[in-house]
C-alpha positions as CSV (number, residue, x, y, z in Angstrom):
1,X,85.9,66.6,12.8
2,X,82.3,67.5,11.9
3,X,80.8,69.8,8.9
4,X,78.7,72.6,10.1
5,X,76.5,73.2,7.6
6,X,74.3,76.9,8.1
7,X,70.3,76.9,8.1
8,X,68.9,80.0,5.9
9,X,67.3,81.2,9.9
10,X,70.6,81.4,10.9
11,X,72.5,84.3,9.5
12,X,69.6,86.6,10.6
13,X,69.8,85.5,14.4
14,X,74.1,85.9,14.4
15,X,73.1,89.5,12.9
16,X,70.8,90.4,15.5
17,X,72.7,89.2,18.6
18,X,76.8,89.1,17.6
19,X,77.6,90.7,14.7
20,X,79.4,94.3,15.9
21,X,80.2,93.1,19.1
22,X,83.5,92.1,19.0
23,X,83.4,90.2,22.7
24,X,80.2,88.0,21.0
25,X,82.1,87.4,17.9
26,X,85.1,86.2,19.3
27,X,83.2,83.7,22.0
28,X,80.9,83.0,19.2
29,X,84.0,82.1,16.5
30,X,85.6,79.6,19.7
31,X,82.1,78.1,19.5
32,X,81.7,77.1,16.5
33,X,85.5,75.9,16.6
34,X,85.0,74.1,19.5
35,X,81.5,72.3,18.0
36,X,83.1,71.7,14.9
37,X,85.4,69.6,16.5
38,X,83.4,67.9,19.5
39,X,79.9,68.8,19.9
40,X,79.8,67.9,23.5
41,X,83.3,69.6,24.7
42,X,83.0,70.2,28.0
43,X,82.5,74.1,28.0
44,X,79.8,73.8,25.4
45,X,77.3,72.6,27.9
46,X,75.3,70.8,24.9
47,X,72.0,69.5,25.8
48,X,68.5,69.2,24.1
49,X,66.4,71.8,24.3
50,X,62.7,72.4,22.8
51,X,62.6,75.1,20.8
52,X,59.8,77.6,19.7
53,X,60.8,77.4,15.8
54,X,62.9,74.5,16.0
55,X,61.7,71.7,17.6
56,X,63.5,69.7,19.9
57,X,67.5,70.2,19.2
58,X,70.3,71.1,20.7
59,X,71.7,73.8,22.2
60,X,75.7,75.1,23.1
61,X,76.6,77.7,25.2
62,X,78.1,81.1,23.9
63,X,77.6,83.5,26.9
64,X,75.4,83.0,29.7
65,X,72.1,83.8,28.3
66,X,73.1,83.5,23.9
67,X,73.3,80.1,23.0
68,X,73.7,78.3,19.8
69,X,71.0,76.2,18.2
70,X,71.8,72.5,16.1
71,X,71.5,69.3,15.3
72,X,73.1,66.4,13.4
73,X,71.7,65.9,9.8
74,X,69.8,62.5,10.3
75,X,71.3,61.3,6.7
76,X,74.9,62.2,7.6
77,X,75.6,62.7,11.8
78,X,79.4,64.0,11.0
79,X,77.2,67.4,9.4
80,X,75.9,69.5,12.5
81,X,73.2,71.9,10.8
82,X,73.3,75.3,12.5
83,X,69.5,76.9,13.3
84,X,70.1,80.0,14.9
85,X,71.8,82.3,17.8
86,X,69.2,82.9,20.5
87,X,68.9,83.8,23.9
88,X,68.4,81.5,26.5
89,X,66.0,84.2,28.1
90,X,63.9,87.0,28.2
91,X,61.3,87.9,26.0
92,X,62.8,87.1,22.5
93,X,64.1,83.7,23.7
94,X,64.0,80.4,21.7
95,X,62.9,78.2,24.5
96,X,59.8,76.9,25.0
């Protein structure tokens, strides 16, 4: 079982893309579950991504185009830090 541990960027990002919509914050809530307890479950699709704010990290799938951005804490790799909820495209994507 990991720790998931929330970046300040974070909070803004689940605002602006999930929070209201119920059908995003239920997907959203499996998610997390679901990285919480293996980061590279299956219907997570995790893989590293470059990132416009970010960096390299990873990314998880939500929906289609909203994924989830992390990475393990290099002091402590149980603790997955959570960066942000972006899209995968379009205009106000987090991809490089």
């Amino acid at each position: 079982m990991y720790i998931l541990h929330f970046a300040s960027s974070f909070s803004p990002s689940y605002k602006a893309l999930i929070k209201g919509n119920k059908k995003f914050e239920k997907r959203a809530d499996k998610a997390l579950r679901l990285l919480k307890s293996n980061p590279f479950y299956p219907s997570l699709k995790s893989h590293k991504v470059n990132t416009r704010n970010f960096g390299e990290k990873w990314s998880s799938w939500i929906t289609s185009d909203i994924r989830i951005i992390w990475d393990f804490n290099k002091a402590e790799a149980q603790i997955i830090l959570l960066f942000a909820i972006a899209k995968h495209s379009g205009s106000h994507r987090e991809y490089k």
